[in-house]
N, C-alpha and C positions, 0 to 999 in steps of 0.2 A: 231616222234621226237618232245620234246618238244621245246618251240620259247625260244631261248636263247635273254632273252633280258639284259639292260644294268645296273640293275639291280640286274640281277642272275651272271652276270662277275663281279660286284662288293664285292656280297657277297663272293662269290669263292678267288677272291683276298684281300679282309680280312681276310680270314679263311689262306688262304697259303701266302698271300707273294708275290707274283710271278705277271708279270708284266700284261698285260691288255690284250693284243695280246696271252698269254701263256694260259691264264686263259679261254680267248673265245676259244683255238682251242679244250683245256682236254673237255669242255663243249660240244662242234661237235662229240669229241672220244665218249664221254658221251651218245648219243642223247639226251643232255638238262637238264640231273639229276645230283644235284648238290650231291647226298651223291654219285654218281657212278665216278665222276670224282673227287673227295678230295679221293677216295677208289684209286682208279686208280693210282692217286698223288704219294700216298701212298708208293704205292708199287716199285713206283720209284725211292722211298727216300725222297719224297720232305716233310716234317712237313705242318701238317696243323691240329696242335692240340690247336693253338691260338684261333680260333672262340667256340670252345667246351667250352672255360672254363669260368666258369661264372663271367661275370661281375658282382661284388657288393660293388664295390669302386667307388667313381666319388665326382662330383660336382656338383652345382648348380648356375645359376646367376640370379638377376632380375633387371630389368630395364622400368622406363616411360615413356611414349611419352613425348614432349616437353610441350603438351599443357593439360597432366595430366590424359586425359581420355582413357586413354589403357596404358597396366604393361603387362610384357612379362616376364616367367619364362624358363630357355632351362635346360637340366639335360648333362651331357655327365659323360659315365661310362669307367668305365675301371677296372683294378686288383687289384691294390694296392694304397696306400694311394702317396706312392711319386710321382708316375705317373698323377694322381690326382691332387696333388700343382704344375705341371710342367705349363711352358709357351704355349707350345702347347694347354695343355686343357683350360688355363685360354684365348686363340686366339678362340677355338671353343667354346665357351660360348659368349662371343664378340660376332662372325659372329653371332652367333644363336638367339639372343636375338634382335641385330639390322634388322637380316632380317623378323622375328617374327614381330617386330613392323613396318616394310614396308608393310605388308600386302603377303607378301613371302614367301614360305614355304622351310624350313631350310633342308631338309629331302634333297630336290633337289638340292641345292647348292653343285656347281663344286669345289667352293673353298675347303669347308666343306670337302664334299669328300675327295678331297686330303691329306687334315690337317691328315686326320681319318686314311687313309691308310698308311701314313707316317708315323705316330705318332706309328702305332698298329706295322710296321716295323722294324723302332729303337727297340721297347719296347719291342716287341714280347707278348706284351698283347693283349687281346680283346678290341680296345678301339670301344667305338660305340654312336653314338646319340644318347641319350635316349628321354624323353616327352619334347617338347617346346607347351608351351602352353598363352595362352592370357586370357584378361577380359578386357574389355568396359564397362564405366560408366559416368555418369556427372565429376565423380570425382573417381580416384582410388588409392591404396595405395601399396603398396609392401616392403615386408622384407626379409631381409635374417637371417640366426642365425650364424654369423659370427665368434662362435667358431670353430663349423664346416663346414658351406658352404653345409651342407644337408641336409636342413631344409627350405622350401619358403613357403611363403606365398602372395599371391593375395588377393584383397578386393577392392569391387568398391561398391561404394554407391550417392547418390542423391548429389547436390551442396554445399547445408548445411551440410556438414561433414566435419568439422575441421580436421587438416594434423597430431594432436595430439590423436582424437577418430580413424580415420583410422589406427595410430600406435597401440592405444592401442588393437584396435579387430586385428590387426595383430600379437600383442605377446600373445593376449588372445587362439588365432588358434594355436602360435606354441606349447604356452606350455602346454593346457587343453589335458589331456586324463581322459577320451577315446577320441579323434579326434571325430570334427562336420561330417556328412553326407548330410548335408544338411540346407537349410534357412527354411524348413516345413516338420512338419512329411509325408506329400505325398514323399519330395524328397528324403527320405530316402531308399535306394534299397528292395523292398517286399521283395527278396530272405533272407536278413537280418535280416527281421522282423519275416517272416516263420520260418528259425531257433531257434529265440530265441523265440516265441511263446513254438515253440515243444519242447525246451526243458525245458522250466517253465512247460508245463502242465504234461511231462513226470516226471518231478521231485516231483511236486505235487503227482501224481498217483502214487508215489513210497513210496509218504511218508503214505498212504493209503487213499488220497482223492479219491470219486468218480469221474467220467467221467466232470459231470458236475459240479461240483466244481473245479475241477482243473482247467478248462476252464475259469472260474470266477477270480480266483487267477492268470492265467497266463497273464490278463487283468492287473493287478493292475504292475506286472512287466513289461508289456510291456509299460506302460505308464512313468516307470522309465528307461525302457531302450532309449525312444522316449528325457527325461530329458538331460541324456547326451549326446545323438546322435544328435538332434538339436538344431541348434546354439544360437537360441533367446532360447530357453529354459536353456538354460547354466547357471549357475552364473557363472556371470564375475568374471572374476581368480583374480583378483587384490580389494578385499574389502576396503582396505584402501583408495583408490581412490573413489571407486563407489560398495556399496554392494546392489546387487539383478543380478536379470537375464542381458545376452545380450540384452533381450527386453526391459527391463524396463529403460537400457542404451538409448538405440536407442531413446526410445519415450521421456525420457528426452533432450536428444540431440536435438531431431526433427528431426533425420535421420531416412533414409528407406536406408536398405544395400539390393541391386541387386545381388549378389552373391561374392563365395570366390571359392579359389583353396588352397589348402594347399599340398605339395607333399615333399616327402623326400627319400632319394636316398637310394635305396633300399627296399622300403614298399611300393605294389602297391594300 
């Protein structure tokens, strides 16, 4: 029998509904498997086709510590868009964001919980926590894109960064695609890089280059693909303000940026 912990009764009563006490005992009927007790549920009559459906509606919130240096992003998902603009989810962005910046982890919060279970009951949606996440810096900056509310952005950099260059690399992340991977070509994921190698040199070889040419040629793309995937390699999205790269930004400024988070709801 697997260890029913408190945990696997919570997922179970998201998924159904059903009260905390009901949820542990199907989990004992169960010995501990949470697809043999929603089966079981089941057949009972009880719905628990709530958790199955996928969340790709939600929100986002961010928010600064007092003293500037940590920004707190939390996601919470849910079904549909009106569920989404409800009071309920704009309370669990709150708790999430505040306890994010206490040094707390939002996952664990009792309140939270509750909000979720409640919230997924009314609604009969999936609603669920999605990423909370953080950045520490001398100095950091955070946006939202407030048409939607699924769109964030983090950025922390050194002392000498003006509250106007951390906006601006924060509009520059929301709206630059292809999206940054990172502050240096290292940080950008190999697996990434491997793909788009093999598939410039495949393309090359297709087009009747040899082995070794192709390999030469998938260099000069991968240096373009390095272009837009890292961030100081970017031109900054905004010329009329400042035309050349994120770096050439930075080192005019005299900032060094320590890192960003950019996330948006629904795009992992």
């Amino acid at each position: 029998m697997s260890q029913i912990t408190p945990k696997l009764v919570m997922q179970l009563r998201q998924s159904t509904g059903l009260g905390m006490n009901e949820c542990k005992a199907a989990l004992e009927e169960a010995g501990g498997d949470l697809q043999t007790a929603i089966d079981n549920l089941r057949k009972k009559g009880v719905k628990a086709g709530v958790a199955a459906r996928t969340a790709t509606e939600g929100r986002l919130m961010v928010k600064k510590s007092a003293c500037g240096k940590m920004a707190a992003v939390a996601e919470v998902l849910c079904n549909t868009d009106f569920t989404a603009r409800s009071e309920p989810v704009t309370q669990l962005l709150t708790l999430a964001v505040d306890k994010a910046l206490a040094g707390g982890n939002a996952a664990d919060d009792a309140t939270i919980k509750d909000i979720l279970v409640n919230t997924a009951q009314k609604t009969g949606e999936n609603v669920t926590l999605g990423r909370v996440l953080t950045i520490s810096g001398e100095k950091t900056g955070a946006f939202l894109y407030s048409v939607t509310n699924k769109i964030a952005v983090l950025v922390a950099g050194s002392s000498s960064a003006s509250d106007e260059l951390l906006n601006d690399l924060c509009l520059h992340l929301t709206a630059f695609k292809p999206v940054a991977l990172g502050l240096t070509r290292e940080a950008v994921p190999a697996d990434a890089v491997a793909k788009e190698r093999e598939i410039a040199i495949e393309r090359a070889k297709a087009s009747g280059k040899p082995q070794n040419i192709a390999e030469k040629m998938a260099e000069g793309v991968i240096n373009s693909f390095f272009k837009e995937r890292v961030l100081p390699e970017q031109d900054f999205i905004n010329p009329e303000k400042f035309k050349g790269t994120v770096a050439d930004l930075l080192k005019k400024s005299g900032v060094t940026l320590s890192g960003f988070i950019r996330i948006e709801v629904g795009v992992e």
